[in-house]
C-alpha positions in Angstrom: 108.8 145.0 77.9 111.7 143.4 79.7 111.6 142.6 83.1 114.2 143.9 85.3 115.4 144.3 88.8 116.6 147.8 89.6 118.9 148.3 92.1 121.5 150.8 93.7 124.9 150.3 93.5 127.5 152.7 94.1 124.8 155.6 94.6 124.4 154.9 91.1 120.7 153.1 89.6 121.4 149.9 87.9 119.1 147.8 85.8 119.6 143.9 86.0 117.9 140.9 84.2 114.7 139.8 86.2 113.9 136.6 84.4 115.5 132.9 84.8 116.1 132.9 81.1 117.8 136.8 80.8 120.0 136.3 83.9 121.3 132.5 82.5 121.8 134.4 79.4 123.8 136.8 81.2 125.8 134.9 83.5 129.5 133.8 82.2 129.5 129.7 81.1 131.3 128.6 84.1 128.4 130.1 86.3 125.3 128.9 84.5 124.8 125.0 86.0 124.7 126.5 89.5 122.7 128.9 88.7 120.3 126.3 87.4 120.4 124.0 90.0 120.1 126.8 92.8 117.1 128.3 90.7 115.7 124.3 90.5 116.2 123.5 94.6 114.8 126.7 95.8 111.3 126.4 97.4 108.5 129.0 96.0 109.4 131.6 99.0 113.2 131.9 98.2 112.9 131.7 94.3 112.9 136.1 94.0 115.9 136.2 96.2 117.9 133.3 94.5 117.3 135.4 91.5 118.0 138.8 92.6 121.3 137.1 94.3 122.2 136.1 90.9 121.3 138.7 89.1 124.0 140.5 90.6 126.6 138.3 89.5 125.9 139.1 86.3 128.3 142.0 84.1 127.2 145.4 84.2 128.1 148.1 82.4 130.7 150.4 84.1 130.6 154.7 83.4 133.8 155.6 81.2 135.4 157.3 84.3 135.4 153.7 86.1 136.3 151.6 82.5 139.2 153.9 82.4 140.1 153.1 86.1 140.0 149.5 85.5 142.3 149.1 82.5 144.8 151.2 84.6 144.3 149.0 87.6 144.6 145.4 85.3 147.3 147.2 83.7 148.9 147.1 86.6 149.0 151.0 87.5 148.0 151.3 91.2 149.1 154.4 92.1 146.1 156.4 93.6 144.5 153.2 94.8 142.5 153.5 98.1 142.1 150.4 100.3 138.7 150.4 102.2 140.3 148.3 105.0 143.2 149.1 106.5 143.7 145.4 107.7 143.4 144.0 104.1 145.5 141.0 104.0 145.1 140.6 100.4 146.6 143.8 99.5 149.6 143.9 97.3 152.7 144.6 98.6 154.7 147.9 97.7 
C-alpha cells in the first residue's frame, strides 16, 4: 500500500505522496534538485515536515467544476473573478 499524506485543502480531502521517492517522482524537473538537497540537509527532527512541505508542491488533481474554471481563467476570461484581497497589487488591471 502507498504511503500518503492526507490533508485538507479547500474543505476538500486530498491525498499526497508520503515517500522521498513518490514526491521526487511527482515534483516537475525544475523542482527535483532542491527537493533533494532540502531532503539531504534536513536533520532527523525536520525530515516529516520538509516532506510534507513538499509534498504540497506537487500537482493535484482539480474537480471538473475548478478544471473548467482554470482553462477559462488561462484563457484569459476573468469575468466573475473574486480577489481575496482588496489590496492586491498584483491584480490585473481592467
Amino acid at each position: 500500500m502507498a504511503k500518503l499524506f492526507t490533508t485538507t485543502i479547500g474543505g476538500r480531502k486530498v491525498e499526497l505522496p508520503g515517500t522521498i521517492r513518490t514526491i521526487r517522482e511527482a515534483l516537475a524537473p525544475e523542482l527535483v534538485d532542491a527537493f533533494i538537497e532540502d531532503v539531504e540537509d534536513a536533520g532527523p527532527d525536520e525530515v516529516p515536515g520538509v516532506l510534507a512541505r513538499w509534498a504540497l508542491r506537487t500537482p493535484q488533481a482539480h474537480d471538473p467544476g475548478e478544471e473548467e474554471q482554470v482553462a477559462r481563467i488561462l484563457a484569459g476570461d476573468t469575468s466573475g473573478l473574486v480577489y481575496a484581497d482588496e489590496g492586491d497589487e498584483y491584480r490585473s488591471a481592467e
